[in-house]
C-alpha positions, -999 to 999 in steps of 0.1 A, spaced: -900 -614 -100 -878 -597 -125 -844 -604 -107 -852 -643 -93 -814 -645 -87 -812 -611 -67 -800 -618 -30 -817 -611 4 -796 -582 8 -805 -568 -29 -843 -568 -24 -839 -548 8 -814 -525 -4 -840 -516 -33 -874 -519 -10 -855 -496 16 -850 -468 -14 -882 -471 -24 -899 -467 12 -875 -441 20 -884 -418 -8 -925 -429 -9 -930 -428 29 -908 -412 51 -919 -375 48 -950 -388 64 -926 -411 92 -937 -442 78 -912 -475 83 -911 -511 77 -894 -540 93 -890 -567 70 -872 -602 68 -862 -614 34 -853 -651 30 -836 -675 2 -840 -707 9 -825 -736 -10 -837 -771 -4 -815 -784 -21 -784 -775 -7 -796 -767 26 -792 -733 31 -811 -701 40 -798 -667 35 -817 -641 54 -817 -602 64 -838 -589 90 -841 -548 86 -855 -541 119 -877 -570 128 -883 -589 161 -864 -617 166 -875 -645 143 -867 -680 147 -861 -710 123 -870 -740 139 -861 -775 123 -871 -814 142 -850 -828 162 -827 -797 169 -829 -764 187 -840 -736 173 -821 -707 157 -827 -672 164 -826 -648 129 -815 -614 149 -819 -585 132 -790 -579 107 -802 -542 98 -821 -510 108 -856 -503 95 -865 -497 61 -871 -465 47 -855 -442 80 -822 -435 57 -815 -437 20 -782 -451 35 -780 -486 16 
């Protein structure tokens, strides 16, 4: 809410600190999928930090699969 211009990859990046310093003494993790999507210009922007497969699925064409694009969140303070 404070950054409504920060990409997909940004959010994660700082919600994979976070986790990683909060929860992974007790071996807590997160999969997450982060999405911008602009109507307007017809385009998504996603990363996937360890989910299943998730798929985008539009009529009148086949769907896409959104494979995971990074590890789980909070395993590694490794951006």
């Amino acid at each position: 809410a404070e950054r409504p211009d920060a990409s997909p990859e940004s959010v994660l990046r700082n919600l994979n600190r976070y986790l990683h310093l909060t929860l992974s003494r007790h071996a807590i993790f997160v999969t997450a999928i982060v999405m911008r999507i602009d109507a307007r210009e017809g385009t998504i922007e996603y990363v996937n930090a360890g989910h299943p497969t998730a798929f985008m699925c539009r009529e009148g064409k086949p769907c896409d699969h959104l494979e995971s694009t990074a590890m789980i969140l909070g395993a590694t303070d490794d951006a």
